[in-house]
C-alpha positions as CSV (number, residue, x, y, z in Angstrom):
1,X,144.0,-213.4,33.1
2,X,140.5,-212.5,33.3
3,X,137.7,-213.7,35.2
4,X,134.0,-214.3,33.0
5,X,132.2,-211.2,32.8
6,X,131.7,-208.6,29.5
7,X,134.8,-206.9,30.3
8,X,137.0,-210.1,31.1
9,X,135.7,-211.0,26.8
10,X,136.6,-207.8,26.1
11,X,139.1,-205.3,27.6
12,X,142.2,-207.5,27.7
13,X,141.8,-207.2,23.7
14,X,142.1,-203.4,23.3
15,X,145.7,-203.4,22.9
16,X,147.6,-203.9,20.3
17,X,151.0,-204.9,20.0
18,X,153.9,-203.4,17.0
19,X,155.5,-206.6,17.5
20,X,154.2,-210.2,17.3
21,X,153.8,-211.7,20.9
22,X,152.0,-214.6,22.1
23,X,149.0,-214.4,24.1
24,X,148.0,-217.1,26.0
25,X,144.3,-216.6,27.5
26,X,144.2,-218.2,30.8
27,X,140.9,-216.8,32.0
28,X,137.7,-218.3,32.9
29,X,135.2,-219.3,30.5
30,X,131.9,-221.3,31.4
31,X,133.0,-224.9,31.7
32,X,135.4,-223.5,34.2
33,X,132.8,-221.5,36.1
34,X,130.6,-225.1,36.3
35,X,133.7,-227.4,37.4
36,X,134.8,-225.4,40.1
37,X,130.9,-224.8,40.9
38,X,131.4,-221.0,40.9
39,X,128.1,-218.6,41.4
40,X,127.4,-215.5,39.5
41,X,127.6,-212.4,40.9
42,X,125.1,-209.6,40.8
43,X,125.9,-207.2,37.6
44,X,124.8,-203.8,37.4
45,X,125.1,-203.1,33.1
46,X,124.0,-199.9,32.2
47,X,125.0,-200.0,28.6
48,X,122.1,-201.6,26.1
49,X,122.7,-205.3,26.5
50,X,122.6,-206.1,22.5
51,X,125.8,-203.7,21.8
52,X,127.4,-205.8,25.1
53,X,125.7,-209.5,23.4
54,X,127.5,-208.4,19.9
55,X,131.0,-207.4,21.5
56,X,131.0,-211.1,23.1
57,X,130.3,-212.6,19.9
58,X,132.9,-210.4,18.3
59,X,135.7,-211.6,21.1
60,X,134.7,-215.6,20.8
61,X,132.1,-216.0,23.4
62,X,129.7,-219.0,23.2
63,X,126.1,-218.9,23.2
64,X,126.0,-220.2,26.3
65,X,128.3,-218.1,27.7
66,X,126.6,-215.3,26.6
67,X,123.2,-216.3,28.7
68,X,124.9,-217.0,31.8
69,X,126.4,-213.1,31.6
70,X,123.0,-211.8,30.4
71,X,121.0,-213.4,33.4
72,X,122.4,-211.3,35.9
73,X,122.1,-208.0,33.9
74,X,118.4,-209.3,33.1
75,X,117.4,-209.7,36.8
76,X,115.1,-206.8,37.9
C-alpha cells in the first residue's frame, strides 16, 4: 500500500524476496488521485529532480504521473 509520491513508486520495490511471492500493488496512482478528487500536497525534494523523473520511469510511472509529482517539487 503506498500513497502517490516518489517514494510510494519506489521504496516498496527495494526488497527482494528468496522465494517467489505475489505482490499485489494496491496503492494510488493518478486516476485514483482524480476520482476521489484528492489535492497534492506540498513536497519539499531535495534530491535533483531528473535522477527522481528516471526512478519513476524505471518503477512504471506514467507521464502524467510524473508531472503531477514534479509540480509540487517545481513550485518556488
Amino acid at each position: 500500500m503506498h500513497d502517490l509520491d516518489v517514494s510510494g513508486f519506489t521504496s516498496n520495490r527495494r526488497y527482494r524476496f528468496t522465494n517467489d511471492v505475489p505482490v499485489v500493488d494496491i496503492g494510488f496512482r493518478l486516476a485514483d488521485v482524480k476520482e476521489m478528487g484528492l489535492e497534492s500536497e506540498p513536497t519539499d525534494v531535495s534530491v535533483n529532480w531528473w535522477k527522481c523523473e528516471q526512478a519513476l520511469r524505471r518503477h512504471e510511472a506514467t507521464s502524467e504521473e510524473i508531472a503531477f509529482l514534479e509540480a509540487p517539487c517545481a513550485a518556488p
